[in-house]
N, C-alpha and C positions, 0 to 999 in steps of 0.2 A: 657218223655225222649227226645224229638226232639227239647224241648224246651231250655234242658241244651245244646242241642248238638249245638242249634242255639248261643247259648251265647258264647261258648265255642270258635266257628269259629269266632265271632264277635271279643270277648278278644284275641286270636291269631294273626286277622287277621291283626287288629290295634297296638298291642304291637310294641313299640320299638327294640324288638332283632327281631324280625317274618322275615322281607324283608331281612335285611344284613344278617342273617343265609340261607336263602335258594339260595341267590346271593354268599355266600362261597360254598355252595354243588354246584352251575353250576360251578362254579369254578376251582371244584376240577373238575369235570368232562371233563370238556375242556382241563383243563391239560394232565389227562389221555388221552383223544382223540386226541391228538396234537404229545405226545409224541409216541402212538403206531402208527400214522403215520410218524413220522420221523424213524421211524427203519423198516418199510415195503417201504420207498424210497431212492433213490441216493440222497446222501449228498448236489449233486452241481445241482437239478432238477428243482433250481427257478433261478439260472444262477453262476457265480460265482463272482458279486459283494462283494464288503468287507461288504457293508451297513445290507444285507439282513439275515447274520450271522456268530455268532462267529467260528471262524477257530479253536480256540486252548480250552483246557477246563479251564485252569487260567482265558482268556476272561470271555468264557462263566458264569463262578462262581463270579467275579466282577461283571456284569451286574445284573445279577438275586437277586446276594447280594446285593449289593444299590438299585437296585427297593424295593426289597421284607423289608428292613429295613428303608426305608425311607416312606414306606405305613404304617406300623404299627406305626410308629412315629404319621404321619399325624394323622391316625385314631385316638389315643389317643388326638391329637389336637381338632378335629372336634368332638371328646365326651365331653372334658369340656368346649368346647363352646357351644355345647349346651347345658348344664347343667348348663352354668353361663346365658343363656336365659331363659332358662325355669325358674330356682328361681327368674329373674328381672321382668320376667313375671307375675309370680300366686304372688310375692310380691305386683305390681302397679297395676294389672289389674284383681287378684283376684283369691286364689288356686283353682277353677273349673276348671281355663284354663290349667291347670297346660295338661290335659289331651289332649287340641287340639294340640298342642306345642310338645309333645310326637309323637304322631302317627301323626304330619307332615309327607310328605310321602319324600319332600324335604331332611329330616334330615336324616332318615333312608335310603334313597338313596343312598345319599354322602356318613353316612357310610359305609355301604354296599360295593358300592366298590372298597374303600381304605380298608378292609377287604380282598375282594375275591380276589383282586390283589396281597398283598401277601401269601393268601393260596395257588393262582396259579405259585406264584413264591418262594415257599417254595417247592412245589411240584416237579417243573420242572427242580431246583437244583440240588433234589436229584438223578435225572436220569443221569445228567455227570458223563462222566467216563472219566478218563486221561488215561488207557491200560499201567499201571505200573504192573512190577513185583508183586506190596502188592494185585494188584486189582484181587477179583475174577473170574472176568466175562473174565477178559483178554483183549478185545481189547477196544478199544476206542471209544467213544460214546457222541455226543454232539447234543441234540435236536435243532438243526439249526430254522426248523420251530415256535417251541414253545419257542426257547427264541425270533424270530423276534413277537410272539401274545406278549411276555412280556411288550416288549418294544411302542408296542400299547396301550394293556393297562396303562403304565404309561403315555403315551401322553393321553389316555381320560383321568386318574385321575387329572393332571393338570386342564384340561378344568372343571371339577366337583369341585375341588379346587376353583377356581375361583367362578364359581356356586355359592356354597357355603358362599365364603365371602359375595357375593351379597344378598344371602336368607336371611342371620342371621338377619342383620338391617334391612330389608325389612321385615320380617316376628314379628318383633315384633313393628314394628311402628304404633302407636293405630288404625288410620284408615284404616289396611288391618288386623287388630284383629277384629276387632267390622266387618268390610266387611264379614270378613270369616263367622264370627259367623250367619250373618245376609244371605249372599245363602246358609247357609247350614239349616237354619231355612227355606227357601220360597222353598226350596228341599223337604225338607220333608213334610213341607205343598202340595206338590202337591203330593208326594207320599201317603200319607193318607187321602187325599181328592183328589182323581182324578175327573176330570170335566167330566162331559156326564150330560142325561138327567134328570130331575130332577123326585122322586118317583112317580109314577101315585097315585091316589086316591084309585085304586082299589087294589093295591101290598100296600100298607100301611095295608086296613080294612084286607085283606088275611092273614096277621100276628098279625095283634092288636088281635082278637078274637081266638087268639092260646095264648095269653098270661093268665097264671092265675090269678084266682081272687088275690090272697093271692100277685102276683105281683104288681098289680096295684096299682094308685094314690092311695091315702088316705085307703089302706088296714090295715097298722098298726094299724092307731086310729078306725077305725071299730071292728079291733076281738078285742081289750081292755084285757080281764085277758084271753081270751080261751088258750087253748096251741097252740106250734106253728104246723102251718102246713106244714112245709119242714125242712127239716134237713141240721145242719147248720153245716158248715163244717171249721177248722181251719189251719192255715197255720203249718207248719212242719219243717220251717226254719226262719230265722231272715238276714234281710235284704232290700235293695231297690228292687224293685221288676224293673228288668228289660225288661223279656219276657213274652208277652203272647200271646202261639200261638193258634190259633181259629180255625185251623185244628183240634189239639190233643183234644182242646176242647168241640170241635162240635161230636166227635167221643167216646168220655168219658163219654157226656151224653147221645149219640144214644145207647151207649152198654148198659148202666142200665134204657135207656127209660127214663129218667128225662128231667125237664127244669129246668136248673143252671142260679142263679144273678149272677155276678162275684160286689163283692163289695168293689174292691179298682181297681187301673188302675196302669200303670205303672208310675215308678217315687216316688212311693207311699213305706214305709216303714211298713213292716209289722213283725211279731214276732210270735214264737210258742203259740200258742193258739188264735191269731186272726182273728175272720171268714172272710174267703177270699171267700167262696161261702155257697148259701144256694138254696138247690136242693130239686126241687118238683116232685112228692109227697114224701115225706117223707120215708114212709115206703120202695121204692124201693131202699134208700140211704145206700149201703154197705160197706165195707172197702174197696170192689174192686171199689168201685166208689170212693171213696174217694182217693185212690191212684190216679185212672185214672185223675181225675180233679187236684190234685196238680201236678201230672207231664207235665201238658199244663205251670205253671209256673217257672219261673227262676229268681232269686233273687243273688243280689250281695254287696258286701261293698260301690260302689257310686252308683249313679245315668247314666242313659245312654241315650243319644240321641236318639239313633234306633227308641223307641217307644214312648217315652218321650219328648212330641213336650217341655212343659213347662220348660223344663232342659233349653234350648235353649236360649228360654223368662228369662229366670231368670238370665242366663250370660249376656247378655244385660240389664237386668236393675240393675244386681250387677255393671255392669261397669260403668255404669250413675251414680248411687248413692255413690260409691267412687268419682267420678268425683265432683258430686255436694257436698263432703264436708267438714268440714270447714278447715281442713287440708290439702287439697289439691286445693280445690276450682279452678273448669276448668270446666268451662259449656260448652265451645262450644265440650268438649268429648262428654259431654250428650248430645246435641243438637244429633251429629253423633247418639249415640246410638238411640236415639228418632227415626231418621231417619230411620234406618233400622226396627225401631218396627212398624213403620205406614206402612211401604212399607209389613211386614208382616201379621200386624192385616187387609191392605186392600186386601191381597191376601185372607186371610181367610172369610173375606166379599162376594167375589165371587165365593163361592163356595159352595156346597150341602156340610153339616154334613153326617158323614158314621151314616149309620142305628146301633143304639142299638141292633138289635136284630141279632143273629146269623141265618141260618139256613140250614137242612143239603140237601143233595141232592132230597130228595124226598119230599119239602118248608115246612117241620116239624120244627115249632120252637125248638130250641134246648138250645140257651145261653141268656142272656138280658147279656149287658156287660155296663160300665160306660164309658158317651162320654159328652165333653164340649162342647156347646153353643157359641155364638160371645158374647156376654155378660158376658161369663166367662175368654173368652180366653184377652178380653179386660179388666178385672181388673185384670190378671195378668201382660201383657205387662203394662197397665200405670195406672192402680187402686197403685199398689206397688210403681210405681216411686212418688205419687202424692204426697208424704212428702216430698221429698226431690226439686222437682221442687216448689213447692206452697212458698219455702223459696230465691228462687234466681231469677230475674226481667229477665232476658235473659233468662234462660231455661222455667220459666212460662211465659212465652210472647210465646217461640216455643214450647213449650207443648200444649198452646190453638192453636197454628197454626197447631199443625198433626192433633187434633179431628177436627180441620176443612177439611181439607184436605180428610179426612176418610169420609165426609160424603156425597158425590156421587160415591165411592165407595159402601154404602149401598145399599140393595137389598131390604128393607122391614121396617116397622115404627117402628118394635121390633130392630133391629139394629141399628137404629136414635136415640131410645130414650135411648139407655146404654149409647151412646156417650151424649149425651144431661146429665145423668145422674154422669156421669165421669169430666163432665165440671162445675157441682154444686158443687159438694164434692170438687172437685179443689179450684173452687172459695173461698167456705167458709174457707179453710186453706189459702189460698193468704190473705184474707181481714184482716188476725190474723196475718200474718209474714210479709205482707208489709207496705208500706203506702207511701204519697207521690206522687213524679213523675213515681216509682215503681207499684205501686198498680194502676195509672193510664194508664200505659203502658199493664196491664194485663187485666184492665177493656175494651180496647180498642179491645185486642185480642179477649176479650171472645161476644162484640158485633158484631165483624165480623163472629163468631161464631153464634150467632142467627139470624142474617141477610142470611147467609149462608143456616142453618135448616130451616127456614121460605118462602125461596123463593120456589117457588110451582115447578121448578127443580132441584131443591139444589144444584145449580152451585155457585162456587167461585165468590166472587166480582172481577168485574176486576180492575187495580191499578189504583189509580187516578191522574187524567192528567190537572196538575195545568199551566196555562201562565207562558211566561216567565218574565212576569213583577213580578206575584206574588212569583214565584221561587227565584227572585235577590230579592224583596222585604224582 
């Protein structure tokens, strides 16, 4: 359950209506509170400038009436402006985006409060009284203070006006789309790989030998036909799986005493009847555990950041790969995009992998969960792009330049060699799609590439520094 309730805050908090709706309720609030102090004070107690407020209630009702209709105008403006961004958007740059572009916080700001500005000014309207004969109330009543907030807030809406014009083109010009996409990727790289000290030897063997047989390496091809020994459990929804939370989890299987695999991760699509967990031993696997463990997850119609580093990775090389093709053909996008995935894949380079294993307060293993590798994380950012760059001399020329770049980032020879390994497989698709000055310009890249791996610190060649004779020559 904590896990829906987490998703639930996530989808609210990001939505489009979420901010301009609770900027209308301060709104209304301020009104109320403005107005019930203009009627517990003297009319003339901020002095009796003409500026400061309306004398007569005809003023007062002009004023509030052109703010309060000239905001909702606007608002209707700054809606299908953004809505004619966001379709130019997920059109050129690919419908995933379609969702950063939405919960801009930018957008929903502006609207918001060209919004709460005429709910503030619908509100404060209806408090004027002119103390006619028709009028119930009898005397005469003009919120001095609350139409002088009115007229403040339309001087800020201006200024966000302005704002505004500036975000739209700014927010959709490719290198602060791929930028965006690209901190909010090395964000959450640090949020799920935080840096401290790396496992001891002895906090590793502490939990390896709590894992069971039936989990371990090469367990499958061992029991061969036996039956299984844990009970395997299936998903109860259809969807991408968005949350999973490792509290509810940790707690699901300390209540039935089991050790749960979790065998998909987030990001991942799963469907009624697909084992999402398989819980040792067996026999203590109930229905109450089986609720308990599905409600650690939370599943949805897309995909979501939060937990889903790969989401991230894959708008960035959706956006290279339209870049690189043959209808649009723009490498130096990809190059951009490339950029931010090296500056990503070398953040993930320095840093400890979260442990697989969950465990609960009293170091009872409790969950084995599914975690990626540098090796894996690295043919997603550019194992995927390598077709589309291996065909164009400019983006495979800076495609062998990130994996070089990448590689005094490396922490270990297992990390050298996926890059080493990612620079073959490149290679052999270059040697089939180029030729030429082309496939020479590539070949060039990829020997600074082994020149690079080979030096016994894997430092960058420095540039080479020709005379000036040979330079004019």
């Amino acid at each position: 359950m904590r896990a829906l309730f987490l998703q639930y805050y996530e989808r609210i908090s990001a939505s489009y209506w979420f901010l301009p709706s609770v900027m209308a309720v301060l709104a209304a609030a301020l009104a109320f509170l403005l107005i019930e102090i203009d009627v517990n004070v003297e009319p003339d107690w901020l002095g009796v400038g003409p500026f400061l407020y309306a004398t007569q209630p005809d003023g007062a009702r002009a004023i509030l009436s052109a703010i309060g209709g000239s905001m909702i105008g606007v608002a209707g403006t700054v809606f299908s402006v953004t809505m004619a961004a966001v379709v130019f958007a997920s059109g050129s740059f690919g419908p995933r985006l379609l969702t950063n572009f939405m919960n801009d916080r930018g957008n929903q700001i502006t609207l918001g409060v060209f919004v709460a500005t005429f709910v503030y000014c619908m509100l404060v309207l209806r408090s004027v009284r002119d103390g006619g004969d028709e009028d119930v109330f009898g005397a005469m009543f003009v919120p001095n203070i609350a139409i002088f907030g009115a007229i403040i807030l339309a001087i800020f809406s201006i200024g966000v006006l302005i704002y505004f014009i500036h975000h739209v083109p700014s927010n959709i010009h490719i290198s602060n789309v791929i930028a965006g996409i690209g901190t909010s990727l090395n964000d959450r790289i640090a949020h799920a790989f935080p840096e401290g000290p790396e496992r001891s030897k002895e906090e590793m063997e502490s939990v390896l030998w709590q894992v069971p047989p039936c989990f371990r390496d090469g367990a499958e091809a061992e029991r061969g036909a036996d039956p299984l020994p844990y009970a395997e459990i299936g998903s109860d929804r259809a969807g991408y799986l968005q949350i999973v939370d490792s509290e509810s989890l940790i707690n699901g299987a300390r209540k039935s005493d089991v050790v749960v695999r979790l065998t998909c991760r987030p990001g991942m699509f799963v469907h009624p009847g697909r084992i999402v967990f398989q819980a040792w031993p067996a026999e203590r696997a109930s229905d109450d555990t089986r609720s308990d463990l599905l409600s650690s997850l939370a599943a949805g119609n897309s995909r979501s950041p939060r937990q889903d580093i790969n989401f991230l990775f894959d708008e960035l090389v959706e956006i290279a790969g339209r870049a690189l093709s043959p209808g649009v053909n723009d490498p130096y996008t990809a190059i951009t995009a490339m950029d931010w995935l090296t500056s990503a894949v070398a953040n993930l380079a320095g840093r400890e992998p979260p442990s697989r294993f969950l465990c609960d307060e009293d170091g009872r293993l409790r969950a084995i969960v599914m975690t990626a590798n540098f090796a894996q994380y690295l043919e997603i950012a550019f194992g995927h792009l390598r077709q589309y760059a291996a065909s164009d001399m400019i983006a495979g020329e800076h495609y062998l330049n990130c994996l070089t770049v990448l590689i005094p980032a490396c922490r270990s020879v297992d990390q050298r060699q996926a890059l080493r390994f990612q620079r073959d497989a490149f290679l052999g698709l270059a040697r089939q799609a180029l030729s030429g000055a082309a496939l020479a310009s590539v070949e060039t890249a990829s020997e600074k590439f082994e020149g690079t791996i080979a030096d016994p610190g894997h430092r960058l060649p420095a540039p080479a520094v020709r005379d000036r004779e040979r330079a004019t020559g």
